[in-house]
Backbone bond lengths (Angstrom), bond angles and torsions (degrees), N, CA, C in turn:
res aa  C-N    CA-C-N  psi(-1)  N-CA   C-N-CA  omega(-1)  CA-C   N-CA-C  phi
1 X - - - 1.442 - - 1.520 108.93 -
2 X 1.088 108.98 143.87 1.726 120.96 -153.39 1.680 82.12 -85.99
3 X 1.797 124.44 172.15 1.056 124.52 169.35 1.356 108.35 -111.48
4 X 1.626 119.73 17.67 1.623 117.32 157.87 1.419 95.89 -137.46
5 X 1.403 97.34 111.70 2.151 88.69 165.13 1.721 104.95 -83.71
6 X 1.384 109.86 121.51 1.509 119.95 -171.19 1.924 95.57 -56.02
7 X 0.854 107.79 -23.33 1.797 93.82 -168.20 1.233 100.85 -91.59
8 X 1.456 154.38 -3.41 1.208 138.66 108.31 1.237 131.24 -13.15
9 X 1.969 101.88 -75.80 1.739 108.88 -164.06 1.472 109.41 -63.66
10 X 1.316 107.63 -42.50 1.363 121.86 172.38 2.276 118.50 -23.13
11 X 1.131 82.88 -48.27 1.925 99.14 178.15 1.407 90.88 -53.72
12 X 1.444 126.28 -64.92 0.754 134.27 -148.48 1.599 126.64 -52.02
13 X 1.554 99.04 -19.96 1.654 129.05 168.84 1.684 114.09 -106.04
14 X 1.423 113.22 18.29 1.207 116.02 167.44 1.604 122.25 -96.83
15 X 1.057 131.14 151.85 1.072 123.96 -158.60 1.583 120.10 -143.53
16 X 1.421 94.00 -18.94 1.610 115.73 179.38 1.811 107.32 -42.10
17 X 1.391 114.10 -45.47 1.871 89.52 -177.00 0.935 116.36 -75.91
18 X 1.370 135.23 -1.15 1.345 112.13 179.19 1.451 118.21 -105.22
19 X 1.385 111.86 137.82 1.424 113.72 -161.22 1.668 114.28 -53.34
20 X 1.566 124.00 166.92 1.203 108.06 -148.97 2.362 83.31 -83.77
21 X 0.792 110.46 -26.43 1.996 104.03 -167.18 1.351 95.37 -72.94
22 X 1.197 129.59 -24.09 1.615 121.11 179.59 1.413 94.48 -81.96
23 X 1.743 140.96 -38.31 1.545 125.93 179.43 1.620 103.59 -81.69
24 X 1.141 112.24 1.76 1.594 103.90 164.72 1.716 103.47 -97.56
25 X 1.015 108.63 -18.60 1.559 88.13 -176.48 2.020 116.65 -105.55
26 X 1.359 81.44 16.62 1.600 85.50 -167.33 1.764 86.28 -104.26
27 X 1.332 115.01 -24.71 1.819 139.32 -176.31 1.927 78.68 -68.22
28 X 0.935 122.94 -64.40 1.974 117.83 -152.34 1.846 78.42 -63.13
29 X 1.572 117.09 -53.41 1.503 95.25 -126.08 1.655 95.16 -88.17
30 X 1.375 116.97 -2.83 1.594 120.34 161.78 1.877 120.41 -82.97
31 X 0.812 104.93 -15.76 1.645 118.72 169.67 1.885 111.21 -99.75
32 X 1.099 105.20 -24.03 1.513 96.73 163.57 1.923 120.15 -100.11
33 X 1.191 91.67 -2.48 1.936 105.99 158.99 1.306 88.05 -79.15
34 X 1.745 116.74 -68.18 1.487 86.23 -148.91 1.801 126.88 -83.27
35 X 1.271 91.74 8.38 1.912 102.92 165.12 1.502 99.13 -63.58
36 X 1.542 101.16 -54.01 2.032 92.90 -159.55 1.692 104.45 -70.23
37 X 1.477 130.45 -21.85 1.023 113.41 166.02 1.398 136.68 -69.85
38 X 1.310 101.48 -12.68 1.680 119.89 -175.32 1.878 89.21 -80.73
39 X 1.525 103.26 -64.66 1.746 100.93 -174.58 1.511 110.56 -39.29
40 X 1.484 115.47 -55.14 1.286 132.48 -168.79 1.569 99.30 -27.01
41 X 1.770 104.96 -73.32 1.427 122.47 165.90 1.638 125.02 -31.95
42 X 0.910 105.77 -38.55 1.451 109.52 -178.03 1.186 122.58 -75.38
43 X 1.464 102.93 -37.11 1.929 118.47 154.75 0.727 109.67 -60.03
44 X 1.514 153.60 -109.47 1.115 134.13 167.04 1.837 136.20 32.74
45 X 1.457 77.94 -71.79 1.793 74.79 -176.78 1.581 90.46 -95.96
46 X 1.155 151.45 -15.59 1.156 132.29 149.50 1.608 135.44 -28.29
47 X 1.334 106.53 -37.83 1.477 147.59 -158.62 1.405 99.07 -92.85
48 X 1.255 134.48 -52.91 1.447 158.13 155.66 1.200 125.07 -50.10
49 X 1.367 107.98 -44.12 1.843 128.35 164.15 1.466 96.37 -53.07
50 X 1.446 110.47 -86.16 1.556 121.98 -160.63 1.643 93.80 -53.48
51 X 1.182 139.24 -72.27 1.170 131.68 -175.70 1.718 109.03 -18.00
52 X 1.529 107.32 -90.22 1.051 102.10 -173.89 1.931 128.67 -50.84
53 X 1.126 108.23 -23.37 1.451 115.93 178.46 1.591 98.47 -75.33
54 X 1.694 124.37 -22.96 1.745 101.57 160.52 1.123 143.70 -101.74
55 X 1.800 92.33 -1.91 1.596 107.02 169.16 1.657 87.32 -83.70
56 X 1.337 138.45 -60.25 1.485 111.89 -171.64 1.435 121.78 -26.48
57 X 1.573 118.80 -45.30 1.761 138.91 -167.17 1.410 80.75 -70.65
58 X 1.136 120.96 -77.14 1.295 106.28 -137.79 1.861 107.03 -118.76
59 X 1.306 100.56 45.78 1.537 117.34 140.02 1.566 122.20 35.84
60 X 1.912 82.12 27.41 2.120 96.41 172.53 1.564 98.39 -124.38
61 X 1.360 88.42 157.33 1.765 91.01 166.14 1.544 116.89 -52.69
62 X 1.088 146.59 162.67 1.536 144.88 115.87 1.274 125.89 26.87
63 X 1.829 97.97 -69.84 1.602 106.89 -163.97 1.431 124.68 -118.73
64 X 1.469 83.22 37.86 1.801 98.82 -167.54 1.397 89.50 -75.24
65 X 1.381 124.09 -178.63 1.795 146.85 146.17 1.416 110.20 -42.66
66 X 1.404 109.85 -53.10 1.391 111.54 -172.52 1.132 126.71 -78.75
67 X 1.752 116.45 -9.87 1.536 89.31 -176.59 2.118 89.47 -110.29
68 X 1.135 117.18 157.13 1.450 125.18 169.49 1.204 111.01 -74.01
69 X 1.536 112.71 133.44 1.301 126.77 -177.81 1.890 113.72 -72.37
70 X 0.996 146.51 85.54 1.334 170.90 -155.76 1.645 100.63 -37.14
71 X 1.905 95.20 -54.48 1.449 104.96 -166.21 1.728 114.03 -67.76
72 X 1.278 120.41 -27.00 1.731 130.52 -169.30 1.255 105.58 -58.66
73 X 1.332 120.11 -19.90 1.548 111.35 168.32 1.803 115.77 -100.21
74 X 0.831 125.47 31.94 2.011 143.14 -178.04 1.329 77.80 -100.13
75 X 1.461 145.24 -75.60 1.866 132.80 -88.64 1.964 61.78 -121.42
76 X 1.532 146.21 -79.13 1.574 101.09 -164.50 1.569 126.20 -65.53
77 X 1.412 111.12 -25.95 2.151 104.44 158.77 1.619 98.73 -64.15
78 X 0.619 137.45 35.33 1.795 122.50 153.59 1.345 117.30 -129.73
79 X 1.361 114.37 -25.20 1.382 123.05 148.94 1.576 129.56 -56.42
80 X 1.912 93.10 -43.62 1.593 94.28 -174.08 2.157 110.57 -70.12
81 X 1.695 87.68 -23.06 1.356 85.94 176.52 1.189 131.61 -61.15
82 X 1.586 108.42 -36.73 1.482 122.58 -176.13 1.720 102.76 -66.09
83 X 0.796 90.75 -44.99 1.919 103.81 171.75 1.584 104.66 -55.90
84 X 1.326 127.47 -8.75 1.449 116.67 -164.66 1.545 99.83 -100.36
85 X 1.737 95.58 -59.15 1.455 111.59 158.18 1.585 130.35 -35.16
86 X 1.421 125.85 -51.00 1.125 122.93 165.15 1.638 128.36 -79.08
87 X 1.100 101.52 -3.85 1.424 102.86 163.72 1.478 126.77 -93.88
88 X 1.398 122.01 -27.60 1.288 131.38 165.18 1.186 106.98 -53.52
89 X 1.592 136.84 151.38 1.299 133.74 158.41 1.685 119.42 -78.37
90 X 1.069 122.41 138.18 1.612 121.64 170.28 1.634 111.05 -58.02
91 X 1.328 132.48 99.73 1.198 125.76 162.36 1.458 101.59 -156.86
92 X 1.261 108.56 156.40 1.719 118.78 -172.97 1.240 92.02 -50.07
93 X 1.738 157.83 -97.96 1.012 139.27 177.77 1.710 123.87 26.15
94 X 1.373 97.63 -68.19 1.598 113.18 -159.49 1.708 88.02 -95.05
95 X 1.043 140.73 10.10 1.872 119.75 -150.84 2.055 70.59 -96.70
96 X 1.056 150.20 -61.32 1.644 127.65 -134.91 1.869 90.38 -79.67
97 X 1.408 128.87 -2.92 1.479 113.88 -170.56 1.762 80.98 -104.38
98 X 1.438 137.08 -65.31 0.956 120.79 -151.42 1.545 113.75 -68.98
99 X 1.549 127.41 -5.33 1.383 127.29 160.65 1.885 112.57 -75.84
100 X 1.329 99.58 -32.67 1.658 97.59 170.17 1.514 112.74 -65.88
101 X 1.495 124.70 -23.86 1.573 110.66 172.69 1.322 96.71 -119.78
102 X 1.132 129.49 56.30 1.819 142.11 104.70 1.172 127.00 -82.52
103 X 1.514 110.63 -39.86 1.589 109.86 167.42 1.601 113.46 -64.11
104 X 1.430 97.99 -41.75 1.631 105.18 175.66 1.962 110.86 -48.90
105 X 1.365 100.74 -49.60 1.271 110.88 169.78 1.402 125.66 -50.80
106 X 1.129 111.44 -35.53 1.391 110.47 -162.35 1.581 105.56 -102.56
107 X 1.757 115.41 -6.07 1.432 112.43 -172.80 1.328 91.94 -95.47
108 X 1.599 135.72 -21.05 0.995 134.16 -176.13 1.757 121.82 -71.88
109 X 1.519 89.83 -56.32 1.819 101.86 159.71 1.915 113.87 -32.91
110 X 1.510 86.57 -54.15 1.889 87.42 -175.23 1.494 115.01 -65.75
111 X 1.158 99.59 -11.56 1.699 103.81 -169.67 1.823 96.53 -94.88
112 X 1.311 112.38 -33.36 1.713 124.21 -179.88 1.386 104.84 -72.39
113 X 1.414 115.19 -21.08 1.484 111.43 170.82 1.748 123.33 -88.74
114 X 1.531 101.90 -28.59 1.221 98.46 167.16 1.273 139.68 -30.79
115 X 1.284 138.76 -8.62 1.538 137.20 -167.39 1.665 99.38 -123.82
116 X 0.970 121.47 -1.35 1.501 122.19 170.64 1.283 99.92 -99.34
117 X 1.505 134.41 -36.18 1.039 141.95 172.13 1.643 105.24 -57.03
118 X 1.165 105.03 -70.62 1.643 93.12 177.34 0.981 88.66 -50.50
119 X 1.097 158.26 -158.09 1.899 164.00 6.40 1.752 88.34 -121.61
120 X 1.431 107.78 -23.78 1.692 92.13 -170.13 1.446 88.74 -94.62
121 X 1.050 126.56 -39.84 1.661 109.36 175.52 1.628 110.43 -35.03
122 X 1.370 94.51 -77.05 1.401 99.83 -174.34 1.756 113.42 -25.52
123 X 1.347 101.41 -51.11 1.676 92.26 -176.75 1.221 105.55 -69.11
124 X 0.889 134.74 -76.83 1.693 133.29 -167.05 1.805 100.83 -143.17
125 X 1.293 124.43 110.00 1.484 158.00 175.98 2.124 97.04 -43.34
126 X 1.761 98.97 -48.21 1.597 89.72 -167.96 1.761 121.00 -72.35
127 X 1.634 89.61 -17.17 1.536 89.57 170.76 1.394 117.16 -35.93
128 X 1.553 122.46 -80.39 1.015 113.69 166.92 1.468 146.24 -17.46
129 X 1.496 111.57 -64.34 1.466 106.96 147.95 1.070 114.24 -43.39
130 X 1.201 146.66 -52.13 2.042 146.61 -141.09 1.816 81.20 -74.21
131 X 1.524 97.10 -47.53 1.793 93.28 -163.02 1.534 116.98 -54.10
132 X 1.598 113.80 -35.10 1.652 121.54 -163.50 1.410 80.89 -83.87
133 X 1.695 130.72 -69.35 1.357 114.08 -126.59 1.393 114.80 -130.31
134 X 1.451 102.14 16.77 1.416 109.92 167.38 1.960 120.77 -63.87
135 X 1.030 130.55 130.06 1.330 124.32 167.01 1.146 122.05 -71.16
136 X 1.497 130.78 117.49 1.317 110.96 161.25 1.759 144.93 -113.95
């Protein structure tokens, strides 16, 4: 006995019951995850970029006194965003600004994550990989 019976998995790529505006809206709200995870990423190594390009200049660790921590200004713009978002009303009108401060949101998060990101580099670089693309 096989360990996928195809006439099972098969359902699993069917799509017919669900009405066609609920597979359009499940289409926006899986393509606007995967924008903010792509931005997320981009912060991140954005965050990592500039980091290292000012410890290169200026020839201190990271977490000295002297150099400014990059990320401490993300966590109140991510607040003010959520504040932007909930103040707008939900209506087609407002839907192309209030997805721009989700993206805003979500490039900011990646950029607020940046410094944990370094610190695991620093220890060992493959973690990261092990984390995305390890099988388990």
């Amino acid at each position: 006995m096989s360990a996928f019976d195809h006439s099972k998995t098969d359902a699993l790529f069917q799509f017919s019951h669900i009405s066609h505006s609920t597979q359009e809206h499940l289409k926006k709200v899986y393509s606007s995850l995967a924008i903010c995870m792509c931005l997320a990423a981009v912060g991140s190594l954005v965050y990592i970029y500039l980091v290292a390009c000012l410890v290169t200049v200026s020839r201190r660790p990271p977490r000295s006194p002297g150099v400014v921590d990059l990320s401490f200004g993300g966590y109140p713009h991510l607040t003010g965003v959520v504040y932007l978002v909930c103040r707008d009303p939900h209506n087609p009108e407002t839907e192309r600004k209030r997805l721009a401060f989700l993206e805003g949101f979500a490039l900011l998060t990646g950029f607020s994550l940046g410094p944990i990101l370094g610190d695991v580099i620093a220890v060992d670089p493959n973690v990261i990989a092990t984390a995305l693309w390890e099988p388990r």
